[in-house]
N, C-alpha and C positions, 0 to 999 in steps of 0.2 A: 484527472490528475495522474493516476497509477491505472495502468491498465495493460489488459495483455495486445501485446504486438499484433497488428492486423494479420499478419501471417506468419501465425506461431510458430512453424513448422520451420519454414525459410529463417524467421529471424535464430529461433533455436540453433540452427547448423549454422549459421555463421557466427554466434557468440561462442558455441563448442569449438569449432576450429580457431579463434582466437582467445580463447580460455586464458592460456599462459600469459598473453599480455595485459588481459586485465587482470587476473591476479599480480603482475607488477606495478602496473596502474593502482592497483588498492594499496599493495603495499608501497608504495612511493608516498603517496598521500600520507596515509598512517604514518612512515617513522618521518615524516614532515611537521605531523602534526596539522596536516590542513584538513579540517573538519571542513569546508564547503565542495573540496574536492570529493574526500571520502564520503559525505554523503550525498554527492549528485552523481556518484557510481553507485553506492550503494543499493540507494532506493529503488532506480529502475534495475537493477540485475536481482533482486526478491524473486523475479517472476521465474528468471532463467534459473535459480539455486531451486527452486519447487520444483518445477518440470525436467530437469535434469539430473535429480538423486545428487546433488550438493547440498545438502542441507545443512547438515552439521558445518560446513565450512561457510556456509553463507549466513548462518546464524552468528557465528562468531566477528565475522563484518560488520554483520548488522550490530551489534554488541558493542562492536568497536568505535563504530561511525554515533549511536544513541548514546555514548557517555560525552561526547564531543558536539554533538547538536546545537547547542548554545551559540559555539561561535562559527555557526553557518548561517546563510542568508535564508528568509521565511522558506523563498522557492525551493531550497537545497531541505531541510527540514519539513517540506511539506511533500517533499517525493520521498524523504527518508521515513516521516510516519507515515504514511499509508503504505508504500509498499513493507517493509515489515510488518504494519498490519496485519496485511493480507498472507503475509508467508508465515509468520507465527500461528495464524488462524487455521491453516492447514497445514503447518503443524500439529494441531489439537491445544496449543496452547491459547484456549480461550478469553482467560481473564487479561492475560497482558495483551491481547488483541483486542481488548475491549480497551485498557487502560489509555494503549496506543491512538487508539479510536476516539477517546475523550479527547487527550492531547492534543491531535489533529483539530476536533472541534473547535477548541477552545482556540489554538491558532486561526485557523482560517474565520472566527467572529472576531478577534482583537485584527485581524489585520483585514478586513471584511474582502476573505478572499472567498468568494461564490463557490466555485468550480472546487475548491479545499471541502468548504461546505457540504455541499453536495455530496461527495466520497462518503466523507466522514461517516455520512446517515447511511450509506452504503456500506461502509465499512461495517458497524457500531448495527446494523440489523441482520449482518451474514453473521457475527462475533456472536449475538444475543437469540438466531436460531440455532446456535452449535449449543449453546449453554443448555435447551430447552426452554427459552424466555421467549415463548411464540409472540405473544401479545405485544410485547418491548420490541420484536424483530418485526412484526407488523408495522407498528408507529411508524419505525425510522426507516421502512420501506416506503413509507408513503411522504415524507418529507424529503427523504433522496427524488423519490419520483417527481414528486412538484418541484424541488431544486431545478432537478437536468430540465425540464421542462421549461421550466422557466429560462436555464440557459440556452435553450436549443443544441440542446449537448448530442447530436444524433449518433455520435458513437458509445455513448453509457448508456441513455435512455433507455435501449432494450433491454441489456444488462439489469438497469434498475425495476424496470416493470414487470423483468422475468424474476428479481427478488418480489416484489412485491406478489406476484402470483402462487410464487412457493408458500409466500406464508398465510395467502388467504385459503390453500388449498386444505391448511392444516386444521 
């Protein structure tokens, strides 16, 4: 669902070099009021606001696009909670990474989106070994794992099995 760019590097310098137009793009959205736009830029640029020292400005997006959630479509809100997931979490903000993390859950079982699934337990076990909950970050490494597996997810998979390894190591 939410994952970093095949080639971080490349995608990176080309979202910095067009930086300025996505921030009109976001703000177009927002004073529109269109919650499906603003969160289907939102979610997947989480990744870009981490690895480029935007944080504070990407949090406040993302803040913007999650009071508006509601009236965006499952897909626009399931790119919106996981990638704020994941950038809250590295942020250090745990608990709302977890929160986010439920959320996501709870979405992709009512609308039995697998691949949402999947994340989730990825998410919700990277979220639960930042807290020190090794035992909770085990579980839902191992249910992410059998998820992708089960999808033939071959681009998460290692991702997930490389969680899953961190916290048998522990």
């Amino acid at each position: 669902v939410v994952g970093e760019p095949e080639s971080l590097g490349m995608s990176l310098a080309l979202l910095t070099a067009d930086y300025d137009n996505l921030r009109a793009a976001l703000a177009w959205f927002a004073d529109r009021h269109d919650a499906e736009g603003l969160a289907q830029l939102t979610g997947p640029l989480a990744w870009f606001w981490h690895w480029t020292g935007y944080g504070r400005e990407g949090l406040a997006w993302a803040e913007r696009a999650l009071r508006t959630r509601a009236d965006a479509s499952v897909e626009a809100r399931i790119q919106l909670l996981a990638g704020t997931a994941v950038f809250l979490a590295r942020m250090g903000d745990h608990e709302r990474a977890t929160a986010l993390g439920e959320e996501l859950l709870a979405l992709a079982r009512d609308t039995q989106h697998s691949e949402a699934e999947a994340s989730a337990w990825f998410l919700l076990s990277r979220a639960a070994n930042q807290r020190g909950a090794n035992v909770e970050a085990k579980a839902f490494a191992e249910k992410a794992v059998e998820r992708f597996r089960h999808l033939h997810a071959a681009s998460w998979l290692p991702w997930a099995v490389q969680r899953l390894g961190i916290e048998a190591d522990i």
